[in-house]
C-alpha positions as CSV (number, residue, x, y, z in Angstrom):
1,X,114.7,82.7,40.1
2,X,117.1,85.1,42.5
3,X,116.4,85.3,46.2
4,X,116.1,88.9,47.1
5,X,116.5,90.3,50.5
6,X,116.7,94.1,52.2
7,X,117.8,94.5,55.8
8,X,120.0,96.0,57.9
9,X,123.6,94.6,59.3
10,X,124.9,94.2,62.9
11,X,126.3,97.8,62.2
12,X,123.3,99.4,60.8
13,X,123.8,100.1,57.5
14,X,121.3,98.8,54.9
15,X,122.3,96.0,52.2
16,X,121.4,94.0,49.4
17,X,121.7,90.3,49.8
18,X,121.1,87.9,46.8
19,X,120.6,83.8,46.9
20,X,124.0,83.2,45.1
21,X,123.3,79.4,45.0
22,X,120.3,78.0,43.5
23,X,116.5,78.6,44.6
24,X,114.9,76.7,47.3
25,X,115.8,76.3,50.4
26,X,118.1,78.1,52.3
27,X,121.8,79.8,51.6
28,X,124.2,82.6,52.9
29,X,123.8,85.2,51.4
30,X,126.6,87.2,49.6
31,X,126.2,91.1,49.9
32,X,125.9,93.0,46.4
33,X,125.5,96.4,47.5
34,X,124.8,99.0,49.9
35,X,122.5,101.5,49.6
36,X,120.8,105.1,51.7
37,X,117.8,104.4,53.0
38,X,115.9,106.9,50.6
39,X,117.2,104.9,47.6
40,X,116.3,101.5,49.3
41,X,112.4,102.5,49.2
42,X,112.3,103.7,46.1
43,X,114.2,101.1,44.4
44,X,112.9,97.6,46.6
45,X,109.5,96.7,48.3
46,X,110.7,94.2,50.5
47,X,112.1,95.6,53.8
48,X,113.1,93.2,56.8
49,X,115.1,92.7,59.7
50,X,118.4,90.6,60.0
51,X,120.0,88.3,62.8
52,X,123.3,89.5,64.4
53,X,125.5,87.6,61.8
54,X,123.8,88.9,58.4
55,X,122.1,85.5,58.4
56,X,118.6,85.4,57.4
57,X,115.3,84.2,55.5
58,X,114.0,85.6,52.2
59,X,111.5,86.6,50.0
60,X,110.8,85.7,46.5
61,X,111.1,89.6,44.6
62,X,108.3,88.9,42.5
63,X,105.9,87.0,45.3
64,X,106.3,88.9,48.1
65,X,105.5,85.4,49.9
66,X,108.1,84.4,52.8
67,X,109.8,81.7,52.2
68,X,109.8,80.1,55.7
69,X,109.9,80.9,59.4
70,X,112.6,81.7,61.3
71,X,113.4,79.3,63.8
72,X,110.8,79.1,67.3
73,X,113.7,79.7,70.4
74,X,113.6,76.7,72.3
75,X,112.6,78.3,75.3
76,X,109.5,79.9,74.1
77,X,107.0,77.0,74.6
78,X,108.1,76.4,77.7
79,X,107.4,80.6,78.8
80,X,104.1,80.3,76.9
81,X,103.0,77.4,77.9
82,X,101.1,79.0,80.8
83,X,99.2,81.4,78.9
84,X,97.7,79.1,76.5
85,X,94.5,77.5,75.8
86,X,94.3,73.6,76.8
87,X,91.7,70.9,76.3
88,X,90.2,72.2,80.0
89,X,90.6,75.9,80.4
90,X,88.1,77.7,78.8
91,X,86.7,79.6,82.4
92,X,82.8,79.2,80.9
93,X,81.0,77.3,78.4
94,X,79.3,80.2,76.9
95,X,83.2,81.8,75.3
96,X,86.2,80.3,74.0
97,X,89.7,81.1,75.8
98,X,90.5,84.5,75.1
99,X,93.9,85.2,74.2
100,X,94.7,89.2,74.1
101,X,98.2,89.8,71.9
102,X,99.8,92.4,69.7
103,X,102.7,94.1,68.9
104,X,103.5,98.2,70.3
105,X,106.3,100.4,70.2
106,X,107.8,101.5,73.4
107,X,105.7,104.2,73.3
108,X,102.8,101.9,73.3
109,X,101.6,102.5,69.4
110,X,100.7,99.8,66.7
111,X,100.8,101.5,64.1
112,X,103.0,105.0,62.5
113,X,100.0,106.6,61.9
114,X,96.2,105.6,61.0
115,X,95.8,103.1,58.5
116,X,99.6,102.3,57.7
117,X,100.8,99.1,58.3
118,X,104.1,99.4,60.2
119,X,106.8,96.6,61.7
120,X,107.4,96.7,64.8
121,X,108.9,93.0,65.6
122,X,111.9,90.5,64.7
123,X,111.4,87.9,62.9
124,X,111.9,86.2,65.6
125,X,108.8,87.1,67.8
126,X,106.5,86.9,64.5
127,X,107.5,83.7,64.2
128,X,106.3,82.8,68.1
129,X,102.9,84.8,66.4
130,X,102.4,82.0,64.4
131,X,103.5,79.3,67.1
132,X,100.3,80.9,69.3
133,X,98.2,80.6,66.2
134,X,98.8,77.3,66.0
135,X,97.7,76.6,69.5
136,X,94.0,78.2,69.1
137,X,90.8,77.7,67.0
138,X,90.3,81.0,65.2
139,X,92.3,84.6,65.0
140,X,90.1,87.6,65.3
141,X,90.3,91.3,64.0
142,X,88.6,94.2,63.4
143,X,87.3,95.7,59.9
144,X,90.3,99.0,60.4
145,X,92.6,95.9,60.5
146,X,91.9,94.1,57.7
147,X,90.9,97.1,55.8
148,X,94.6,98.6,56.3
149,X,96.9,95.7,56.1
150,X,95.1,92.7,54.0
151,X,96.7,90.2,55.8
152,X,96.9,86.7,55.4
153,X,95.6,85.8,59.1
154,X,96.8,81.7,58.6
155,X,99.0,79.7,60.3
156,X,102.2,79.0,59.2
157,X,104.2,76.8,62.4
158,X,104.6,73.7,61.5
159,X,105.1,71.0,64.2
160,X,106.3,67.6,64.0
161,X,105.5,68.2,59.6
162,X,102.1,69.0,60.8
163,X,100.2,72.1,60.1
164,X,97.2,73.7,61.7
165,X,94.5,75.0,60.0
166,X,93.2,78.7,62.4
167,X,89.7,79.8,61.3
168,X,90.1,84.0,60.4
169,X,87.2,85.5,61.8
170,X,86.5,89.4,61.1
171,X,84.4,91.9,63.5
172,X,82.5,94.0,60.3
173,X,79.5,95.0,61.9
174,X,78.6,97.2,58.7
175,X,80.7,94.6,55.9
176,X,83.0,97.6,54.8
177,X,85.6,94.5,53.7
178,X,85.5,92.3,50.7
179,X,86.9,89.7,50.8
180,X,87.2,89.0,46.8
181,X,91.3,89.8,45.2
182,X,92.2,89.8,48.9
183,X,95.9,88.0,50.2
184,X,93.4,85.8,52.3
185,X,91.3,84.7,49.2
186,X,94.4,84.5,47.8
187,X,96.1,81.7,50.0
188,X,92.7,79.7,50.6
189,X,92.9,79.0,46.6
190,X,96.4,77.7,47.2
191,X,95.3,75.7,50.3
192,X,97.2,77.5,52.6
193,X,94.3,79.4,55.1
194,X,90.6,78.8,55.6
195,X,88.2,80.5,54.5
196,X,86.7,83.9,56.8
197,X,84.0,84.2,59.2
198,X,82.6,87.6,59.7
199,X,81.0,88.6,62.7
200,X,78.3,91.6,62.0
201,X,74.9,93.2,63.1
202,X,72.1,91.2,62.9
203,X,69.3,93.2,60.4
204,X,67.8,92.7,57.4
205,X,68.9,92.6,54.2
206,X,66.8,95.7,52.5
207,X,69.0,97.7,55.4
208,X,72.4,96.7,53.6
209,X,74.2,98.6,50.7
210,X,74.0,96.6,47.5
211,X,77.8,96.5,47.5
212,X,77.6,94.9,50.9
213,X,74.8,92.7,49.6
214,X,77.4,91.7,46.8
215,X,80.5,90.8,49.1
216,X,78.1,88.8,51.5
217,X,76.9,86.6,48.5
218,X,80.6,86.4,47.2
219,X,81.9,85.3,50.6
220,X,79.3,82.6,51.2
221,X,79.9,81.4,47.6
222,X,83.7,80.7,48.8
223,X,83.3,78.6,52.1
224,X,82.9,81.5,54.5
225,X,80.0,82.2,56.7
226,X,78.8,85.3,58.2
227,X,77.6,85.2,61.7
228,X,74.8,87.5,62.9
229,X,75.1,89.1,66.4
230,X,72.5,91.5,67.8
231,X,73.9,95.3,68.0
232,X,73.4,97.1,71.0
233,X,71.2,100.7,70.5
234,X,74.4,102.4,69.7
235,X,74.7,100.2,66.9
236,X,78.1,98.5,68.4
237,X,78.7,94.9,69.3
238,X,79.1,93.7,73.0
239,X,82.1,91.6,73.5
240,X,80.4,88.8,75.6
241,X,77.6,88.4,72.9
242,X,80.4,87.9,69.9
243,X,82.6,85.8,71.8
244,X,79.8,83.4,72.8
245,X,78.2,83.0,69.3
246,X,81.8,81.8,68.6
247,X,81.4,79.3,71.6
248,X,78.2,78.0,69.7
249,X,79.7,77.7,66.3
250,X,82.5,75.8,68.0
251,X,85.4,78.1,68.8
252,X,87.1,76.7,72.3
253,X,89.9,79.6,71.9
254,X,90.3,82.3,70.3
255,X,93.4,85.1,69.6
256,X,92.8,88.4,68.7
257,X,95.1,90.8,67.6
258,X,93.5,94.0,67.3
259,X,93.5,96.6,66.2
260,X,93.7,99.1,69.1
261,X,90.2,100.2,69.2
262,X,89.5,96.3,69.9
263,X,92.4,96.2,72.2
264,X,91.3,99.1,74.6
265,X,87.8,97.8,74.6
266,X,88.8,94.4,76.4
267,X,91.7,96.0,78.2
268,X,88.9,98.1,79.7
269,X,86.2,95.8,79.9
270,X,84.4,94.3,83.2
271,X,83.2,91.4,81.9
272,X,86.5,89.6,82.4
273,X,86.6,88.2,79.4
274,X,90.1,87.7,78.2
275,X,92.1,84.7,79.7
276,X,95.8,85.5,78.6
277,X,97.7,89.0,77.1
278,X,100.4,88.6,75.1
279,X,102.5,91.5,74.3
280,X,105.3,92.1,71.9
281,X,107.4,94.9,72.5
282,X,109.9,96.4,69.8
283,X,113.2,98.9,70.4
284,X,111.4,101.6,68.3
285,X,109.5,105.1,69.4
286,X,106.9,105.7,66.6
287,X,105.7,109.2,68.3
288,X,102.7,111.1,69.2
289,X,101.0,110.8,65.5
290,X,101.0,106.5,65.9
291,X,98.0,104.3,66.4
292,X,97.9,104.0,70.4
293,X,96.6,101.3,73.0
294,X,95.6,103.7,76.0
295,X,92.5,102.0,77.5
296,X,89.8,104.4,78.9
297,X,90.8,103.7,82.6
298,X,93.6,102.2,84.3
299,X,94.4,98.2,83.7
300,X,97.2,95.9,85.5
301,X,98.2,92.3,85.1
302,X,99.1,89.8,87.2
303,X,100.9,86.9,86.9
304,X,103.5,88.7,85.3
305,X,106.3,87.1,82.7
306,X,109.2,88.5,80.5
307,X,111.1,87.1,77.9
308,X,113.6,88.6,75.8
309,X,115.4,87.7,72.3
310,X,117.4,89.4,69.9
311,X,115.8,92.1,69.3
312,X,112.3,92.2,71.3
313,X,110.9,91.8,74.4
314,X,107.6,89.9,75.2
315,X,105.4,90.1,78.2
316,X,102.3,87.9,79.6
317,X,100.4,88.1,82.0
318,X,96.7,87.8,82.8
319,X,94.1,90.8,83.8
320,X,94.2,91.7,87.6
């Protein structure tokens, strides 16, 4: 089976690469063809970044399933190192450590526009995403997120041949998502992710639809659990009561990507209860129709710390 990839060469211009030895593992890539980037999107699915030298990792054409990470840059556990969760830092009993991380444009989006998954980082920088995933207990987003971009919230940094299983945990309050056909679903059957944990309102169930009723029964059928948290009178969750039901279903950290209405709420919150932000930032204006993080008042971090790679630039740093 051939070894497709799509990316774009140190001068720009968009190519075709194909495995030209045999499948598995890794090979250089020969170039077949070059192509306009109207005929690219038509003609392939798969769109990704290359290194400097044309050198790269792949994707199987009829999968869509990465074949492997790119290499972690030696330096990065070393920069991260203070951000991170340890056996010891969780600031209170009642929460896990709260790690705060996402990827933005420099004009501070997430996203092109509501609802459309958009890349913003190098393969590079996702693959020091799956390094932090491999250092915490469970990865958190929102309903919009998972509703938008299915993703496959696992953990796929290896260490020392070692893997590390990351618990995906979804804030639903009104279970919009199901979790049946889903890429998560999807690489739990193949033993590669654990089973979801959603977080929504606690009320009875004569008060849910009967297609919520339905995913709820499917989810618990297939190893995931829902957990109940009280709404506030407005009908939304408060942060402090979801993080510590994690605390008491044994969650000592926690990452949470988004998306951005998440990540303005605990910019903006007073509870202090993020520990670490984490923030990838990609060459790329998306404009004025993108998904923004723009929390309600003004924020600043301290403790400050850059790093920069091939393409990206990440900054940590915790909440003043």
């Amino acid at each position: 089976m051939d070894l497709w990839l799509v990316g774009t060469s140190s001068h720009g211009i968009l190519t075709i690469w194909r495995d030209f030895d045999s499948v598995g593992g890794f090979r250089e890539f020969e170039i077949l063809d070059q192509f306009n980037t109207v005929l690219l999107e038509e003609s392939f699915s798969i769109l990704y970044h290359t290194t400097k030298t044309q050198k790269t990792w792949g994707f199987r054409s009829d999968s869509l399933i990465m074949s492997k990470l790119m290499p972690l840059p030696e330096d990065i556990p070393f920069f991260l190192a203070p951000f991170l969760p340890t056996s010891s830092s969780s600031l209170t009993p009642k929460r896990p450590f709260t790690t705060l991380t996402y990827a933005q444009s420099l004009d501070s989006r997430i996203a092109a526009s509501p609802g459309q998954r958009t890349s913003i980082s190098h393969l590079e920088t996702k693959t020091m995403t799956h390094y932090l995933r491999s250092k915490h207990d469970g990865i958190l987003i929102g309903s919009g997120t998972v509703l938008a971009d299915d993703p496959g919230l696992n953990c796929r940094y290896t260490e020392n041949g070692e893997s590390h299983g990351i618990r995906p945990i979804i804030l639903d309050p009104s279970i919009k998502w199901d979790y049946k056909g889903s890429k998560l679903e999807q690489l739990v059957q193949k033993g590669e992710g654990l089973p979801p944990w959603i977080i929504t309102r606690e009320v009875g169930s004569d008060e849910l639809s009967e297609a919520a009723l339905e995913r709820q029964e499917y989810l618990k059928k297939h190893g995931g659990k829902f957990l109940h948290v009280i709404s506030q009178k407005d009908g939304t969750l408060k942060w402090s009561d979801v993080l510590n039901k994690l605390s008491e279903e044994g969650i000592r950290s926690v990452m949470i990507e988004g998306g951005a209405k998440i990540i303005n709420d605990l910019l903006a919150n007073s509870e202090e209860l993020v520990d670490s932000v984490i923030i990838t930032i990609g060459p790329v204006f998306l404009g004025s129709q993108g998904v923004q993080v723009s929390p309600s008042s003004e924020v600043r971090m301290k403790d400050v710390a850059w790093w920069s790679g091939i393409q990206d630039s990440v900054v940590c740093g915790r909440l003043s």
